[in-house]
Backbone as CSV, one residue per row, in Angstrom:
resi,resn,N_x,N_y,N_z,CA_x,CA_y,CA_z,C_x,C_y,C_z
1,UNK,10.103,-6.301,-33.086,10.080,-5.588,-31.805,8.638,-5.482,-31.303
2,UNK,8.460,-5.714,-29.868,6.745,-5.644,-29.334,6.518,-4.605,-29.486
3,UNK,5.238,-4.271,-29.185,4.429,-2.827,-29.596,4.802,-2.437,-28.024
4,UNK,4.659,-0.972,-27.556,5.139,-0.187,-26.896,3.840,0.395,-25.981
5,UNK,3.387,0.023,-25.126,2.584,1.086,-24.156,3.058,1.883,-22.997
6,UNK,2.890,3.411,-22.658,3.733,4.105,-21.502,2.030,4.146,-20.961
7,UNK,2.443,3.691,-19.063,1.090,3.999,-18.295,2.264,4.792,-17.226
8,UNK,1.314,5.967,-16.973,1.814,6.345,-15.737,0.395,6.079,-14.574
9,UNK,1.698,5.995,-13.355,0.732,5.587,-12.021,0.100,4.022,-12.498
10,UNK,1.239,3.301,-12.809,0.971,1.814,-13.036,1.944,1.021,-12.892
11,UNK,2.235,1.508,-11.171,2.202,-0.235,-10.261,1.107,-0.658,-9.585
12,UNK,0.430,0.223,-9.368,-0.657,-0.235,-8.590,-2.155,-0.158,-9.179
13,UNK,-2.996,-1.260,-9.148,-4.784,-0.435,-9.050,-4.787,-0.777,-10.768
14,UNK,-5.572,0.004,-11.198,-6.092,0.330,-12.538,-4.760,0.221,-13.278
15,UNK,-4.107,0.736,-12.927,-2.850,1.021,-13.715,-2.042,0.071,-14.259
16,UNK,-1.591,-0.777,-12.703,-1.096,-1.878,-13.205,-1.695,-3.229,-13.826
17,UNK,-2.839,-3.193,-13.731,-3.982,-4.204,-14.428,-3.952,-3.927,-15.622
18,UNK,-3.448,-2.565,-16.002,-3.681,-2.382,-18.039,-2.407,-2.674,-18.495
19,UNK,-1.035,-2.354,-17.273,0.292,-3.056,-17.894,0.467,-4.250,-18.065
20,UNK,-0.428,-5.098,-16.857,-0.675,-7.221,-17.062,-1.231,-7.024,-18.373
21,UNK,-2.422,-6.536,-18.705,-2.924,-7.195,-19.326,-2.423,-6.824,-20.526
22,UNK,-1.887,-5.704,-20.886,-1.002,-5.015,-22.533,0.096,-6.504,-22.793
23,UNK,1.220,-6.696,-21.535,2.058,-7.350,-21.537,1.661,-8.873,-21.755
24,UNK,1.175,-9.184,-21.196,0.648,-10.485,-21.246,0.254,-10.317,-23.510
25,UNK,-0.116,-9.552,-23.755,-1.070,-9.824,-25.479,0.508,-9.201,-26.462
26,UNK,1.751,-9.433,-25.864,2.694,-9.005,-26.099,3.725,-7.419,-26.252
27,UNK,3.069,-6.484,-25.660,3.611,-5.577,-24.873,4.623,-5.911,-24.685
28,UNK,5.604,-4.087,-24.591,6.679,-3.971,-23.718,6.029,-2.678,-23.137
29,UNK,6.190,-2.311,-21.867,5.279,-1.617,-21.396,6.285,-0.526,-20.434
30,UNK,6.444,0.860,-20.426,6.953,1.776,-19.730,6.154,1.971,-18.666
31,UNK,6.414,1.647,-17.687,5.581,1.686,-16.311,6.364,3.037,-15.258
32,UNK,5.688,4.137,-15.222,5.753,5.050,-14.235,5.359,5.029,-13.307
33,UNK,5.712,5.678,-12.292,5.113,6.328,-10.826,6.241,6.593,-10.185
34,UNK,5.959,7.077,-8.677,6.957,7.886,-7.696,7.849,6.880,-7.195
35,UNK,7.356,5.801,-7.307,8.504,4.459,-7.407,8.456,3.349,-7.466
36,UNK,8.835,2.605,-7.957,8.985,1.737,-9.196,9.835,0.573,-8.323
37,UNK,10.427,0.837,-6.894,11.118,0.128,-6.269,10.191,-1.831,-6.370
38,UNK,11.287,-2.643,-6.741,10.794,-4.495,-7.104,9.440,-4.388,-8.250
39,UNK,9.488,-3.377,-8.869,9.493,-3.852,-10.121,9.925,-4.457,-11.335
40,UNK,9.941,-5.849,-11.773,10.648,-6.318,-12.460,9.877,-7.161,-13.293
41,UNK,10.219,-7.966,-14.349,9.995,-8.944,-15.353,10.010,-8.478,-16.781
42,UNK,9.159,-9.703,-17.157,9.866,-9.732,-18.912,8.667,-8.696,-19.317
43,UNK,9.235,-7.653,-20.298,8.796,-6.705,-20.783,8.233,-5.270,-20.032
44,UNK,8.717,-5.373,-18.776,8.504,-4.536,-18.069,9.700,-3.161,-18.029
45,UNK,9.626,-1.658,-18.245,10.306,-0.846,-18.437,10.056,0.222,-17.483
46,UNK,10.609,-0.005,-16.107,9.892,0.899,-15.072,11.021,2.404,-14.818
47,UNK,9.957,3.096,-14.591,10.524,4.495,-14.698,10.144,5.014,-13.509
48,UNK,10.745,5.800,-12.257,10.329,6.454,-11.355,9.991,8.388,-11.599
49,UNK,9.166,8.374,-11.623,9.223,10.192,-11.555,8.094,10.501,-11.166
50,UNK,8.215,11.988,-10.553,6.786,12.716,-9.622,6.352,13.539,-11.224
51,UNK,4.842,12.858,-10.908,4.146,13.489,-12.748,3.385,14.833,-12.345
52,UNK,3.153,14.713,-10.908,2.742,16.441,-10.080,3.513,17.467,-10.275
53,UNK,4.666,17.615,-10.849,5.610,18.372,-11.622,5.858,18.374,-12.792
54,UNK,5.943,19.747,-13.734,6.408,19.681,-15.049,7.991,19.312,-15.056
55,UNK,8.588,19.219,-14.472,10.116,18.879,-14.427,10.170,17.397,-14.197
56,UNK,9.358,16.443,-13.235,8.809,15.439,-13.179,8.785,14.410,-14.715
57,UNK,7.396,15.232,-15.582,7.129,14.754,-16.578,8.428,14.684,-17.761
58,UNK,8.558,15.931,-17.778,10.085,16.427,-18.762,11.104,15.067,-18.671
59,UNK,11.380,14.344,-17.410,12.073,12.943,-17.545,11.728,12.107,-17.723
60,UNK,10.430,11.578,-17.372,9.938,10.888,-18.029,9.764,10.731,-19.752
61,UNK,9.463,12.056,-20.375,9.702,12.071,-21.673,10.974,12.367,-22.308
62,UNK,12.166,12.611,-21.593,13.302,11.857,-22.130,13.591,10.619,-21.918
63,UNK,13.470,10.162,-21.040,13.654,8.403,-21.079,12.796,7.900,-22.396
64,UNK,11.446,8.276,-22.593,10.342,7.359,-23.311,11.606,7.950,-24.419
65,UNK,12.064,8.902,-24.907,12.312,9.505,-26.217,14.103,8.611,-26.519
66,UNK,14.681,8.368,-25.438,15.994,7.771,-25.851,15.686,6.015,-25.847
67,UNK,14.482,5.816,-25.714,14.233,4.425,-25.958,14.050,4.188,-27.684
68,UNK,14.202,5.209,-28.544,14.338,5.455,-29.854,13.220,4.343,-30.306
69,UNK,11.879,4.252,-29.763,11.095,3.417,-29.952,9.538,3.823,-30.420
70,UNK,9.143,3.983,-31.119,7.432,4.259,-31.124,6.580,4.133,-29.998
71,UNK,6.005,5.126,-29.602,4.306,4.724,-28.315,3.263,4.153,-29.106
72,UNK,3.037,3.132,-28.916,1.760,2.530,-29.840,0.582,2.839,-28.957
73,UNK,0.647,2.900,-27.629,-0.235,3.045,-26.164,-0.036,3.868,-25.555
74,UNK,-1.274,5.147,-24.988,-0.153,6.177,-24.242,-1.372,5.413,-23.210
75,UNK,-1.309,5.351,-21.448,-2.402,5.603,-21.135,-2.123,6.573,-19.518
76,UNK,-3.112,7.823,-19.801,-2.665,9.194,-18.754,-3.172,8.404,-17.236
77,UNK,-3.011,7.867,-16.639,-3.924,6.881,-14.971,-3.051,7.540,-13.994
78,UNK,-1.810,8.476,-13.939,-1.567,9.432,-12.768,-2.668,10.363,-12.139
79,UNK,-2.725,9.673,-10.922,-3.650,10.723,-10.273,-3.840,10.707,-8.676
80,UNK,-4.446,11.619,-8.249,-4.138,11.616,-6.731,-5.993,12.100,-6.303
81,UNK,-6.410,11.754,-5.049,-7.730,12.263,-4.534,-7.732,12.745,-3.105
82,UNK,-7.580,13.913,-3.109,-7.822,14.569,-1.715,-9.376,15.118,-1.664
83,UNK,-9.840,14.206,-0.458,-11.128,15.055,-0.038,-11.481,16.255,0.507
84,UNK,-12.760,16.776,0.000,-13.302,18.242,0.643,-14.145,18.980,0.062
85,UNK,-14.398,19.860,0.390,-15.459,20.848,-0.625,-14.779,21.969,-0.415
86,UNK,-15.106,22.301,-1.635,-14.754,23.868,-2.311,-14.312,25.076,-1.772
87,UNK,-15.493,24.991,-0.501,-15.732,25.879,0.198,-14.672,25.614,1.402
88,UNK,-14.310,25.286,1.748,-13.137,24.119,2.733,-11.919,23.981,2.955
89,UNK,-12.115,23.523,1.787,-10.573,22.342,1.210,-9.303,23.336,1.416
90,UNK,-8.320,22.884,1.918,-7.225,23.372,2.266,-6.389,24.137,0.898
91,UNK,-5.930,25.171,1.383,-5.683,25.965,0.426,-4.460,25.012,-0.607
92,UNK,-4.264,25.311,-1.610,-3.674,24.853,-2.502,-4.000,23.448,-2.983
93,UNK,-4.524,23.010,-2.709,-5.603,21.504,-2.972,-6.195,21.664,-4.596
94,UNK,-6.262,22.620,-4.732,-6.691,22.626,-6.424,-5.670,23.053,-7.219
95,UNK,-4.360,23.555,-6.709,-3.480,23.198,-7.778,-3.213,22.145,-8.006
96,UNK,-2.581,21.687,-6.462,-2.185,19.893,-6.450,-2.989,19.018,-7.265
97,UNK,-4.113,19.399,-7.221,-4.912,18.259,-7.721,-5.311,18.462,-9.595
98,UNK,-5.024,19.674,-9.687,-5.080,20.043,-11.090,-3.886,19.515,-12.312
99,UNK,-2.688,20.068,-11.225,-1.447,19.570,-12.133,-1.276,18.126,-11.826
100,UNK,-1.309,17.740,-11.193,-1.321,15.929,-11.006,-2.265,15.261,-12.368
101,UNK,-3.844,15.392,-11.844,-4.508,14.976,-12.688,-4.961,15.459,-14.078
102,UNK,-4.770,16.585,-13.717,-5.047,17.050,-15.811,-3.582,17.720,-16.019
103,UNK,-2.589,18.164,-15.465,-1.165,19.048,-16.226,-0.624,18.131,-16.279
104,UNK,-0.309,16.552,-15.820,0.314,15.329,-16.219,0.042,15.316,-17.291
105,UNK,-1.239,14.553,-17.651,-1.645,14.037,-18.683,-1.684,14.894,-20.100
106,UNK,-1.743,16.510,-19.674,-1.609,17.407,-21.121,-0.234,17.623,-21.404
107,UNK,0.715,17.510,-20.432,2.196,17.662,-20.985,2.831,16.539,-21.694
108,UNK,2.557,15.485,-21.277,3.014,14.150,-21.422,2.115,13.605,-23.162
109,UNK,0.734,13.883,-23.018,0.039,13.998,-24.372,0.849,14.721,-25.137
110,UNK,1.314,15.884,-24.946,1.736,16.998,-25.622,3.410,16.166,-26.560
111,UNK,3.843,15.718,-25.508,5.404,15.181,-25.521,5.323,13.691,-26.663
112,UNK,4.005,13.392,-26.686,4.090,11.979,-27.407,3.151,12.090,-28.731
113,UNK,2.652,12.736,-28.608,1.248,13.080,-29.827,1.737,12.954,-30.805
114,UNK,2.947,13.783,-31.462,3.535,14.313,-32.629,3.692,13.060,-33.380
115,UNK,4.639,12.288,-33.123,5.143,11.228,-33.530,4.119,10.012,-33.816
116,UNK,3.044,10.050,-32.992,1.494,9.468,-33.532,0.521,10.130,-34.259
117,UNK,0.912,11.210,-34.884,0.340,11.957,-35.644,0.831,11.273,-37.149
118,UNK,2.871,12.305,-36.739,3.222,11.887,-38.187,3.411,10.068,-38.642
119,UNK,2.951,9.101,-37.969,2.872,8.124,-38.171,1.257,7.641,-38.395
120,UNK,0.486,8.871,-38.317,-1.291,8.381,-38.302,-1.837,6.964,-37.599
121,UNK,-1.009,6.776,-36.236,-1.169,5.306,-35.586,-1.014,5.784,-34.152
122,UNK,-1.851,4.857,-33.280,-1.672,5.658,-31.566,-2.686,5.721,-31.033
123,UNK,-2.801,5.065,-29.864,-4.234,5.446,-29.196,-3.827,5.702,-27.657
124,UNK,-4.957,7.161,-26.971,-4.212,7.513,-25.726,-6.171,7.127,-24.874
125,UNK,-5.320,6.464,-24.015,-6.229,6.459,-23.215,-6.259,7.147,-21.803
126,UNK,-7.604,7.755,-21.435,-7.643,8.867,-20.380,-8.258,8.482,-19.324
127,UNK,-7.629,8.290,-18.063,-8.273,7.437,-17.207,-9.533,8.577,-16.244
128,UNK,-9.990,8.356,-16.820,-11.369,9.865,-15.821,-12.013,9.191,-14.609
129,UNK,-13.049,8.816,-14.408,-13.601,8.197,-13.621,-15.273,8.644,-13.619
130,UNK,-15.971,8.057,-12.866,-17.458,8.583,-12.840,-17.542,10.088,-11.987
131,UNK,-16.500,10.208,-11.598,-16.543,11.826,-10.683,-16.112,12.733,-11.908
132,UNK,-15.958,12.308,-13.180,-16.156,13.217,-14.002,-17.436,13.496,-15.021
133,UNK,-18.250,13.169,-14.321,-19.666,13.439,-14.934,-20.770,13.745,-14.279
134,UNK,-20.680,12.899,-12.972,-21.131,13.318,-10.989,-20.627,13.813,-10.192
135,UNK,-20.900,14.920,-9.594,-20.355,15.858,-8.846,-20.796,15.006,-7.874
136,UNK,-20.309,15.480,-6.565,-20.541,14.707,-4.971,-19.886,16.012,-4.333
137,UNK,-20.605,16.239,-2.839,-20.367,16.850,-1.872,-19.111,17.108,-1.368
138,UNK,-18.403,15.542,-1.010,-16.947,15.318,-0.888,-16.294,15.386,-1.987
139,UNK,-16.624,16.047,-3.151,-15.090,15.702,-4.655,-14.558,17.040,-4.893
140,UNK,-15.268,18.067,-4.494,-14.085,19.569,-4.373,-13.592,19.617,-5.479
141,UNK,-12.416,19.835,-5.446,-11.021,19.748,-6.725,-10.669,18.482,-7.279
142,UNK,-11.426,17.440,-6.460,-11.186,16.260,-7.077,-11.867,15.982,-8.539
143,UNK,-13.089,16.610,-7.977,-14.360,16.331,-9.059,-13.772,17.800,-9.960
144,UNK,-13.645,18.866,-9.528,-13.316,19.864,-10.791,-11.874,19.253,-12.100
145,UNK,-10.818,18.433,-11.618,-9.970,17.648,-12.320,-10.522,16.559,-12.860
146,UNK,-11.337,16.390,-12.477,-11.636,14.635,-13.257,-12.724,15.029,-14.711
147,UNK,-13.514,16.349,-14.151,-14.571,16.717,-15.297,-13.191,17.640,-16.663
148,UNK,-12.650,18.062,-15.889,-11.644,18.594,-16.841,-10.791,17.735,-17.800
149,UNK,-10.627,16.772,-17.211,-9.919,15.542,-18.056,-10.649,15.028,-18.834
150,UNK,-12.309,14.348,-18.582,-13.060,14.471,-19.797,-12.868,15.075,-20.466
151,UNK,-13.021,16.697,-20.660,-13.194,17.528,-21.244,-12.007,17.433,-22.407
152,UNK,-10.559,17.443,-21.458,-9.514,17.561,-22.517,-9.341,16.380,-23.259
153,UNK,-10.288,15.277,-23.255,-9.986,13.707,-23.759,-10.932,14.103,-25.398
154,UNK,-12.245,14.743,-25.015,-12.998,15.460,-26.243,-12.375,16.170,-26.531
155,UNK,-11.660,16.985,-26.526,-10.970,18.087,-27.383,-10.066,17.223,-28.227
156,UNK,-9.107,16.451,-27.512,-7.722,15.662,-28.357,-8.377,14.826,-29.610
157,UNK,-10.026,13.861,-28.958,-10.620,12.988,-30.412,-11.003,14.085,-31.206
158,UNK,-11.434,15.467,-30.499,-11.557,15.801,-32.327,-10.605,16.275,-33.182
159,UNK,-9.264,16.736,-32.797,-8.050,17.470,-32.743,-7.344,15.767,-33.456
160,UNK,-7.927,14.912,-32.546,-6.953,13.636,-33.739,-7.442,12.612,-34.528
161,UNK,-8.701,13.361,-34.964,-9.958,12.040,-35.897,-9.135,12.589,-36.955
162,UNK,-8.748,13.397,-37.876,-7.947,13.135,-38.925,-6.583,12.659,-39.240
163,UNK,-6.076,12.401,-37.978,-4.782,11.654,-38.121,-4.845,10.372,-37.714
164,UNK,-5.419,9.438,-37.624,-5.903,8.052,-37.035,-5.522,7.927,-35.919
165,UNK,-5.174,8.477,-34.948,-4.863,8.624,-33.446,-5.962,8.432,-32.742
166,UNK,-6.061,7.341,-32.194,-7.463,6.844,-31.443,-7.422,8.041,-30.004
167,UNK,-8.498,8.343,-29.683,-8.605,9.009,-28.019,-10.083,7.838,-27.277
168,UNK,-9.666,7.520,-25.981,-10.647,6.859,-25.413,-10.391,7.271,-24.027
169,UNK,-11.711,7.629,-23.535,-11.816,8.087,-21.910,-12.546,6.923,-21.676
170,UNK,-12.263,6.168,-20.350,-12.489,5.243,-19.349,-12.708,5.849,-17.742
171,UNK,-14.508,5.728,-17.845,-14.654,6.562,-16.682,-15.091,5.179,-16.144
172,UNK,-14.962,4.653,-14.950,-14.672,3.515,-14.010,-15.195,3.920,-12.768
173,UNK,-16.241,3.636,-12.041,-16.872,3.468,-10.775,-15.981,3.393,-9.590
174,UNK,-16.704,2.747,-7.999,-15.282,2.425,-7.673,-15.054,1.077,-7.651
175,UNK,-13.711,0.770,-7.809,-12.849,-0.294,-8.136,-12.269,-0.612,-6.658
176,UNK,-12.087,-2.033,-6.996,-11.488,-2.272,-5.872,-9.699,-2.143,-5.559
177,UNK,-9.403,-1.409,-5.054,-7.948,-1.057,-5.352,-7.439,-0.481,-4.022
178,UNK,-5.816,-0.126,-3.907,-5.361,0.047,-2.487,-6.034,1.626,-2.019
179,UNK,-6.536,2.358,-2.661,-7.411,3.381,-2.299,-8.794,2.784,-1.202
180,UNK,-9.086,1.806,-1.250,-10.550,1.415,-0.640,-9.917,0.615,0.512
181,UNK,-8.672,0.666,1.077,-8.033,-0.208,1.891,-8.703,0.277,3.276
182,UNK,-9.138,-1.122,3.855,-9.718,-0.456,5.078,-11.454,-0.384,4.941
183,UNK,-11.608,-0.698,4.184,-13.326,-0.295,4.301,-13.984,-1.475,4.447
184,UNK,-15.109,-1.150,5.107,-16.164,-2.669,5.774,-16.809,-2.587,5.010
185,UNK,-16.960,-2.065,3.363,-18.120,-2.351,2.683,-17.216,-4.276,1.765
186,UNK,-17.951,-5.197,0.977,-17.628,-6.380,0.452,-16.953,-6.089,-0.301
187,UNK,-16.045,-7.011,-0.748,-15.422,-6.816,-2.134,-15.893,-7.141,-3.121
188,UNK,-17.233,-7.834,-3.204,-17.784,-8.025,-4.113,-18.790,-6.825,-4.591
189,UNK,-18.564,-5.899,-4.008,-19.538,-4.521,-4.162,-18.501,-3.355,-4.734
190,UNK,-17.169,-4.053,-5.081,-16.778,-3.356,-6.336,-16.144,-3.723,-7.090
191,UNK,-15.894,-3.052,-8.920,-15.482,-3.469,-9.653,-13.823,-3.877,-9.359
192,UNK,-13.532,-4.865,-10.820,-12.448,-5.374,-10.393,-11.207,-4.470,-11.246
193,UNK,-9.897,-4.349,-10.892,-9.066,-3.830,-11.719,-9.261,-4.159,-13.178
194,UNK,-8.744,-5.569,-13.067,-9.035,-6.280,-14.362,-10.204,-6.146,-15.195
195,UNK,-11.639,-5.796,-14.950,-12.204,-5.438,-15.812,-12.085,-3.924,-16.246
196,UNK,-11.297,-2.642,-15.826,-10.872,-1.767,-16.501,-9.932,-2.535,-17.342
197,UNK,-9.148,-2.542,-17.179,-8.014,-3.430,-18.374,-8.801,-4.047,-19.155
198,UNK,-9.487,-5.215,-19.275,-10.324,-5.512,-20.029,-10.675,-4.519,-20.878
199,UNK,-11.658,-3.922,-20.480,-12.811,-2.798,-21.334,-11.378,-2.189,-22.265
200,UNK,-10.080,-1.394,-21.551,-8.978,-0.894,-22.467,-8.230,-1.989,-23.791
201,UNK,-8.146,-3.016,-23.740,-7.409,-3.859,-24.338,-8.721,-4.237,-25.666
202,UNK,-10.303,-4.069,-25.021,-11.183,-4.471,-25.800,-11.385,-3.429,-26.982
203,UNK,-11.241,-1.928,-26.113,-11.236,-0.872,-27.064,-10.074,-0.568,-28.143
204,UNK,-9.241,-1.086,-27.617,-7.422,-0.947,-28.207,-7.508,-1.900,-29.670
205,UNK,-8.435,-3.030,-29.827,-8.383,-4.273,-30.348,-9.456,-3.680,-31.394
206,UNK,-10.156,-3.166,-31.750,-10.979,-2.813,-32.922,-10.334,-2.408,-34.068
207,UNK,-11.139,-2.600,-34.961,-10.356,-1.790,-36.488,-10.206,-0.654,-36.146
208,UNK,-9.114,-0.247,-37.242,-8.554,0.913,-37.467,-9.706,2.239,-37.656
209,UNK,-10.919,1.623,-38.359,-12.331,2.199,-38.727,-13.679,3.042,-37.375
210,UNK,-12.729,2.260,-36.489,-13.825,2.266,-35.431,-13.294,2.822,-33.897
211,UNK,-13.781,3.431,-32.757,-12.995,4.049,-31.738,-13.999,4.311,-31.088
212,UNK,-14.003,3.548,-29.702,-14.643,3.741,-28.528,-14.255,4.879,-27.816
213,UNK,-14.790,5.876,-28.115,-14.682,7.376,-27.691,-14.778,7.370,-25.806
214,UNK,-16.044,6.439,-25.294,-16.044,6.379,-23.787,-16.839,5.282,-23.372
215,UNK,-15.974,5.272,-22.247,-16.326,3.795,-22.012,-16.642,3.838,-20.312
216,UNK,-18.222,4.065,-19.736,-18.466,4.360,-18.654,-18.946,2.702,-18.097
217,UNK,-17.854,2.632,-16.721,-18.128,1.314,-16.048,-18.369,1.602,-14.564
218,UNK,-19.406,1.109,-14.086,-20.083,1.009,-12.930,-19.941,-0.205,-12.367
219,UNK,-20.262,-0.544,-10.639,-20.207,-1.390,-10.083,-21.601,-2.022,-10.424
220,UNK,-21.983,-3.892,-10.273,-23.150,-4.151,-10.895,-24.603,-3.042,-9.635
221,UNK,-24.245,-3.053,-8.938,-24.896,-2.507,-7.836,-24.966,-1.313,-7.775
222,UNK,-24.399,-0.500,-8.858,-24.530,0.989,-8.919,-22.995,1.521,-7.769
223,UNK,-23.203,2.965,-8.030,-22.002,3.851,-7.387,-21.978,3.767,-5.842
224,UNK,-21.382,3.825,-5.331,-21.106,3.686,-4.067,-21.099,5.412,-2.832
């Protein structure tokens, strides 16, 4: 049976570049998001659900759980970016943006951990970004979720260095993806999906001995 990766928020962008590239090295791959509509092919396992809800996630982790299958791959890439500042930003903008980007990823961690514990095998990867280490004017609640997801990606490696459960945060510049749709800057002035996937599949591929804790990727030209 192929080894097993669940990405949520991977049809599109980052997301779906780590399901090509898992699938392609023989993956069967649980692919989430809000919809999943002509998704298809070999080894592809698409799941629709809103991960901005704990009731959301809760189905998603019964489906992953009646697939009576091991997660060899978790990777958390649900996420949403509303602009603004702090001072500003439309009221409720920091829940939205809290439970999307960090209450996804801690319930869903929460829902799959165990079973990569009592098996001492598993690696979760945390999709952060460089707005979790650089604040900016425009990142509001964006930037308070993304530094928080770092945060909870260090807590889980030290919480799972004694059970061989790999943790790796992938903080990624900007990429070129349907988020940048519309902009007159080149496409050669940003990174490509595929080299996030890359850098994940490179970190995934090491001995059992060894674990790329973070893996910060920039455009060659610096941040944008």
């Amino acid at each position: 049976m192929n080894p097993l990766i669940v990405v949520t928020g991977g049809t599109k962008g980052i997301g779906r570049a780590i399901v090509d590239r898992f699938v392609a090295e023989g993956f069967d791959a649980v692919v989430c998001a809000r919809s999943v509509d002509g998704l298809q092919g070999p080894g592809l396992l698409p799941f629709a659900a809103d991960l901005s809800s704990r009731a959301g996630v809760t189905t998603l982790l019964d489906y992953i759980h009646s697939l009576n299958r091991p997660v060899d791959v978790l990777v958390n890439n649900t996420g949403v970016f509303l602009p603004g500042q702090i001072q500003d930003e439309a009221d409720g903008t920091f829940e939205q943006l809290m439970t999307t980007n960090v209450g996804s990823a801690y319930h869903l961690t929460r829902g799959l951990v165990g079973d990569m514990v009592a098996r001492k095998k598993g690696h979760i990867f945390m999709i952060c970004s460089t707005a979790s280490i650089t604040a900016y004017t425009n990142g509001g609640s964006y930037c308070i979720s993304k530094f928080a997801l770092l945060g909870m990606s260090r807590v889980l490696r030290e919480e799972l260095k004694p059970h061989g459960v790999k943790v790796t945060a992938l903080l990624p510049g900007a990429t070129f993806t349907a988020s940048w749709e519309g902009t007159d800057l080149p496409e050669e002035r940003f990174m490509k999906a595929s080299d996030v996937a890359d850098s994940a599949w490179a970190a995934y591929t090491l001995s059992k001995s060894a674990v790329v804790e973070e893996i910060l990727i920039r455009p060659q030209l610096g941040d944008l």
